[in-house]
C-alpha positions in Angstrom: 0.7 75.8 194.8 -1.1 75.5 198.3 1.3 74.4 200.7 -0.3 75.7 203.3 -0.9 71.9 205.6 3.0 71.6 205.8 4.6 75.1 206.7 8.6 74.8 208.1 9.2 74.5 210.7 8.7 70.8 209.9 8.7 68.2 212.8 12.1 67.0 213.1 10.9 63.8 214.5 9.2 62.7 211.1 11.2 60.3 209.2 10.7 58.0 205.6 9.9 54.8 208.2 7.6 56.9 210.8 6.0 58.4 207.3 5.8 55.0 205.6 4.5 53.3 208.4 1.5 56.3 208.5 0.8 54.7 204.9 1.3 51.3 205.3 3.8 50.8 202.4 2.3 53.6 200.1 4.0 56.3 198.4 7.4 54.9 199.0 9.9 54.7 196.0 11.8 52.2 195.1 15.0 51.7 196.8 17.3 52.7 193.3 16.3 56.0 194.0 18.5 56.8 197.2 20.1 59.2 199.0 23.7 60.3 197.3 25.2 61.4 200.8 24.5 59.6 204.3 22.8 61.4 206.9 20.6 63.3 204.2 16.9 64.5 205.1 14.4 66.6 204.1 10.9 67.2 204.2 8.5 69.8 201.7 6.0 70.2 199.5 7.0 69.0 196.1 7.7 71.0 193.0 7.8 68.5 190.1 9.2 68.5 186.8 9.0 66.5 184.0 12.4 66.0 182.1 13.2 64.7 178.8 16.0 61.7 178.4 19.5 63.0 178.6 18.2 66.6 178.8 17.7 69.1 181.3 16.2 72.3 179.9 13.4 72.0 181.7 15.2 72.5 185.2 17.1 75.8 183.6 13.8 76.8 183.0 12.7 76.2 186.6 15.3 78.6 188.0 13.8 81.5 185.9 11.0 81.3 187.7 9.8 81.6 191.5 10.2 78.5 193.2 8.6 78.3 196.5 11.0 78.7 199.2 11.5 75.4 201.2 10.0 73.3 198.0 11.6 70.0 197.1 12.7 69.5 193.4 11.7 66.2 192.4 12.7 65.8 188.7 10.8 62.6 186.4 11.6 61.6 183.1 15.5 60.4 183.7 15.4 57.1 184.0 16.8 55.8 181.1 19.1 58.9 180.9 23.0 58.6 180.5 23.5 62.1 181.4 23.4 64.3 184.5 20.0 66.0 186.1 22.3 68.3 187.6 25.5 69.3 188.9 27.0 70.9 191.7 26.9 74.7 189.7 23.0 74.1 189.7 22.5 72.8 192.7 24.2 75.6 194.0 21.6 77.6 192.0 18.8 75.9 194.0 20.0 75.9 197.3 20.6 80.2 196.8 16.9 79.8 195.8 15.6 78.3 198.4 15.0 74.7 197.7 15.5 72.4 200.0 16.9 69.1 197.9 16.2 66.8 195.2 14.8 63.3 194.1 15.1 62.1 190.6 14.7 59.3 188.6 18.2 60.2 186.5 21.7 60.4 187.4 23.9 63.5 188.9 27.5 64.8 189.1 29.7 66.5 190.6 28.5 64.3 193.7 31.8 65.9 195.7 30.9 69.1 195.7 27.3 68.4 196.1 28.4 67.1 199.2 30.5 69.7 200.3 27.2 72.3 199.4 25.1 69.9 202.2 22.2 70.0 199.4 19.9 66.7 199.6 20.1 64.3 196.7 18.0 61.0 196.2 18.7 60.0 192.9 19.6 56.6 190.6 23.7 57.0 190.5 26.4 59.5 189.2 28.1 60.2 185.8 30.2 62.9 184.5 28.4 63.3 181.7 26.2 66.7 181.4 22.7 66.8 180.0 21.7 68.7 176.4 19.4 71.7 177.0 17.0 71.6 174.2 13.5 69.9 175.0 11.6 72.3 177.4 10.0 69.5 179.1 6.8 70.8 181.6 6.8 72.5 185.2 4.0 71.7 187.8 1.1 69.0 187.8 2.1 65.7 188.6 4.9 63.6 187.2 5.3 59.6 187.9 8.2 58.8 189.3 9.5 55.3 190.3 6.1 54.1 190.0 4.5 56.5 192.2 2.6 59.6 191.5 3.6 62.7 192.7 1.6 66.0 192.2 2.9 69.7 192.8 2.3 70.3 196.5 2.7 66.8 198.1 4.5 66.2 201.3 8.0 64.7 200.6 9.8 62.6 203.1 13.2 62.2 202.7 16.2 60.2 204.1 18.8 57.3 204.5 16.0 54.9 204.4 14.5 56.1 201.5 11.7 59.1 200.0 8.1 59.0 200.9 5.4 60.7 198.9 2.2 61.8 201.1 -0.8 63.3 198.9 -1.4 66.3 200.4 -4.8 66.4 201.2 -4.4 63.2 203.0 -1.3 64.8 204.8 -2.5 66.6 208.3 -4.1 62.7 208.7 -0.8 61.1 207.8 0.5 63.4 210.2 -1.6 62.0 212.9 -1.4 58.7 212.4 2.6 59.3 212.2 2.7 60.6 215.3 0.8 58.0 217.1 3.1 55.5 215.5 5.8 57.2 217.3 4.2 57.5 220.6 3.6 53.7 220.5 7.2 52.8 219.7 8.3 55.3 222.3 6.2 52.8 225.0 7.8 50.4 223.4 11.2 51.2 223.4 11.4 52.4 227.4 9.5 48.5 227.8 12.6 47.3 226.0 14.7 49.2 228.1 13.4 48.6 231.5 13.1 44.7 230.5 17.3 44.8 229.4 17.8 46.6 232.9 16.1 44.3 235.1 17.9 41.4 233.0 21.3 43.0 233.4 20.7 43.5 237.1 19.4 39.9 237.8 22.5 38.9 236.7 25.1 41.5 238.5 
């Protein structure tokens, strides 16, 4: 997959509001899918996988293979699952491989020691329960997820406030128009500031 418009290391400054803004509303997914852990964030090219209901075979498969290093897993087809995406063994797995977090549509567990790992989840809730492996499901393409359409190589933007899907051909623009949304709240903020200074000092 070309990843080539978004290469780490990825502007620190660009967050799910700067990147929702940059799309006016588009691309964001729906607030059940969420971050499992505050102060998560993460931002990649996406490496999607369609799942089966209360199975994860298909994510086993993944880690055969060579996943891109800094890719985000996002994982469709578990939203009606009882059962776990993953765990913390497998995220383990991931993070030795190189990815840099997860969004899904299904549940996880273990969310203690996903914690403890530091590795990004945005994902519907937690269970104990583990997934069957038996239903290969398919790698690459594009998945739906949440309602929004995700292909292999699109820009994810991920953290407390939510996940963000940018198409990637449209990303270097988003990028722009992100960062010019940024320089106008930064006017806008030191405004604010200077007008709560001269308001505090008119009344020293």
């Amino acid at each position: 997959m070309d990843n080539s418009t978004l290469t780490p290391p990825y502007p620190a400054w660009l967050s799910a509001t700067l990147a929702a803004d940059a799309t006016e509303g588009r691309g964001v997914l729906p607030t059940w899918i969420k971050a499992l852990h505050t102060g998560s964030r993460v931002v990649g090219p996406a490496f999607v996988l369609l799942a089966c209901e209360d199975d994860n075979a298909v994510i086993r498969v993944a880690l055969t293979g060579a996943l891109p290093h800094g890719c985000v897993l996002v994982v469709a087809g578990q939203s009606t699952s009882r059962t776990a995406t993953i765990g913390g063994l497998m995220a383990l797995e991931f993070q030795q491989a190189g990815v840099a977090g997860l969004i899904t549509d299904g549940l996880v567990r273990d969310s203690q020691e996903l914690a403890q790992l530091g590795f990004p989840v945005w994902c519907r809730g937690t269970t104990p329960t583990a997934s069957g492996k038996h239903n290969p499901g398919t790698i690459g393409g594009s998945v739906t997820i949440g309602g929004a359409l995700v292909r292999a190589g699109d820009w994810v933007i991920a953290d407390d406030d939510g996940v963000v899907i940018w198409p990637q051909a449209e990303g270097p623009a988003l990028l722009v128009r992100a960062q010019e949304k940024r320089a106008a709240d930064d006017v806008r903020l030191t405004h604010l500031r200077a007008t709560a200074g001269r308001a505090a000092g008119s009344t020293a």
